[in-house]
matplotlib code that plots the C-alpha trace (Angstrom):
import matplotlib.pyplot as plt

x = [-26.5, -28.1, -25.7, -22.6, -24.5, -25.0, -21.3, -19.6, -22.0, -21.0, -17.1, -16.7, -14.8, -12.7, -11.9, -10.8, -8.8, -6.8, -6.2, -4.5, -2.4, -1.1, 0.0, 1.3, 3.5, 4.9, 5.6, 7.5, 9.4, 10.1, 11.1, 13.5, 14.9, 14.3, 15.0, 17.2, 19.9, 17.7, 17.3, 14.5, 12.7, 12.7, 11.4, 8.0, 7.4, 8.5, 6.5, 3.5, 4.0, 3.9, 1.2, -1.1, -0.1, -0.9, -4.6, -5.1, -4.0, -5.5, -8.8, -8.4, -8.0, -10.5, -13.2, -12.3, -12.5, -16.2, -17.0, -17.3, -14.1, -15.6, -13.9, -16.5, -16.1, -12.3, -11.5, -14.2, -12.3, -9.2, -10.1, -11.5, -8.7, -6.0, -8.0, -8.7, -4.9, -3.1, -5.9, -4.6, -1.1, -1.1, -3.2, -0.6, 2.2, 1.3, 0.3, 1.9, 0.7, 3.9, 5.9, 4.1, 4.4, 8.5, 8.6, 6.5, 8.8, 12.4, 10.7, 10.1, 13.6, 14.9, 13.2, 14.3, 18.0, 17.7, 16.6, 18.7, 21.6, 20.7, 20.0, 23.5, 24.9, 22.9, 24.3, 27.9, 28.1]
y = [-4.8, -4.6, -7.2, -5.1, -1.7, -4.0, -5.1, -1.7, -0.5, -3.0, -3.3, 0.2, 1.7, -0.8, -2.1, 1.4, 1.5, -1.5, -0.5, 2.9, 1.0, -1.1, 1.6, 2.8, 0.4, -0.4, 3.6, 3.2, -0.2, 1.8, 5.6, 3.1, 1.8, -2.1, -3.1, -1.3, -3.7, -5.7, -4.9, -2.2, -4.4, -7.2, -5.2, -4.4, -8.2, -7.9, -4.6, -6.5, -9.6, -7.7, -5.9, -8.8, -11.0, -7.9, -7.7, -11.5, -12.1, -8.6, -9.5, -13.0, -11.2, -9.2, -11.4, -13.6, -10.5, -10.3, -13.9, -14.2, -16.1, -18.0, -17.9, -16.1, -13.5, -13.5, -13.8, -10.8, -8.3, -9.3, -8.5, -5.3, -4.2, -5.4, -2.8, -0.2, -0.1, 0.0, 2.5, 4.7, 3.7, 5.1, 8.2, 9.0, 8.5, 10.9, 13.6, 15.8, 13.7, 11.4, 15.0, 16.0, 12.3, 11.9, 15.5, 14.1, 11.0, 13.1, 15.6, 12.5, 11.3, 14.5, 14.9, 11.7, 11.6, 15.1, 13.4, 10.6, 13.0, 14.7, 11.3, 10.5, 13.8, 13.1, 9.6, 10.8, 13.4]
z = [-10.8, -7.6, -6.0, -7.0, -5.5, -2.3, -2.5, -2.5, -0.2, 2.0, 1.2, -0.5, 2.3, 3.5, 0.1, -0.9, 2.6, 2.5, -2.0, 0.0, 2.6, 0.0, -2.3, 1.0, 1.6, -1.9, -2.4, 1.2, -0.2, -3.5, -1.9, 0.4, -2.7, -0.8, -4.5, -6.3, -7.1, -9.2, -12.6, -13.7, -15.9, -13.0, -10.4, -11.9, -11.7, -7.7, -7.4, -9.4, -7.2, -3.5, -5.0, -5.4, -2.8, -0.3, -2.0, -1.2, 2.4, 3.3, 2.1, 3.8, 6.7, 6.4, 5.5, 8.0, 10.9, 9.2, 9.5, 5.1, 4.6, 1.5, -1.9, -4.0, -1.6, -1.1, -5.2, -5.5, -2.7, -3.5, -7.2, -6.3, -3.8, -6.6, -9.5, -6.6, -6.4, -9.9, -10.3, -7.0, -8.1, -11.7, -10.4, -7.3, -10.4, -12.5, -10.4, -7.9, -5.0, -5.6, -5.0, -1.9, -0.4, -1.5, 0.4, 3.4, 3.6, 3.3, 6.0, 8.2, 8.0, 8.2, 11.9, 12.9, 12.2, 14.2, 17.4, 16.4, 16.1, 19.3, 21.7, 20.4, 21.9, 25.1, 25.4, 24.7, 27.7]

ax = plt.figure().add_subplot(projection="3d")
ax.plot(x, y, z, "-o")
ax.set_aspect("equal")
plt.show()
């Protein structure tokens, strides 16, 4: 018990960071719709697959910023940054924070297709 206090005390934030950025980035791949000619059932493996493969080479690079890069460590972070974010992910999903972030995201584009719009009108004269 007391070496999994003195882990998340150690890793806690970070771990919980890097979980965020991931969740980040696949709700920025899925809002973009980077997918969406492949079949539903298919892209959950995709989704599933990024999702992973973004816990193991961001705790690589972590632990090796830290100097830790040993495999007990790395399978353990990687493990924990992997739960940290199906557990963010199916929290963001079912509440209105998936709302408020697709109304962030249109809000963003909106503003720059605007300046977009208007350096095109600039370039034109």
């Amino acid at each position: 018990m007391d070496s999994l206090i003195t882990f998340f005390s150690t890793y806690g934030l970070v771990v919980t960071l890097i979980a965020v950025i991931g969740i980040v980035i696949l709700g920025i791949l899925k809002y973009c719709g980077a997918f969406k000619k492949i079949a539903e059932n298919k892209r959950h493996y995709i989704y599933l697959t990024i999702s992973i493969g973004f816990s193991v080479v961001a705790t690589v690079v972590y632990m090796a910023v830290v100097g830790q890069l040993e495999v007990e460590y790395v399978l353990t972070v990687a493990a924990a940054i992997y739960a940290l974010n199906q557990t963010f992910y199916n929290i963001f999903k079912v509440t209105a924070i998936n709302d408020l972030f697709t109304k962030l995201l249109d809000f963003i584009i909106s503003l720059v297709k605007k300046k977009n719009r208007r350096n095109a009108r600039h370039v034109r004269k």
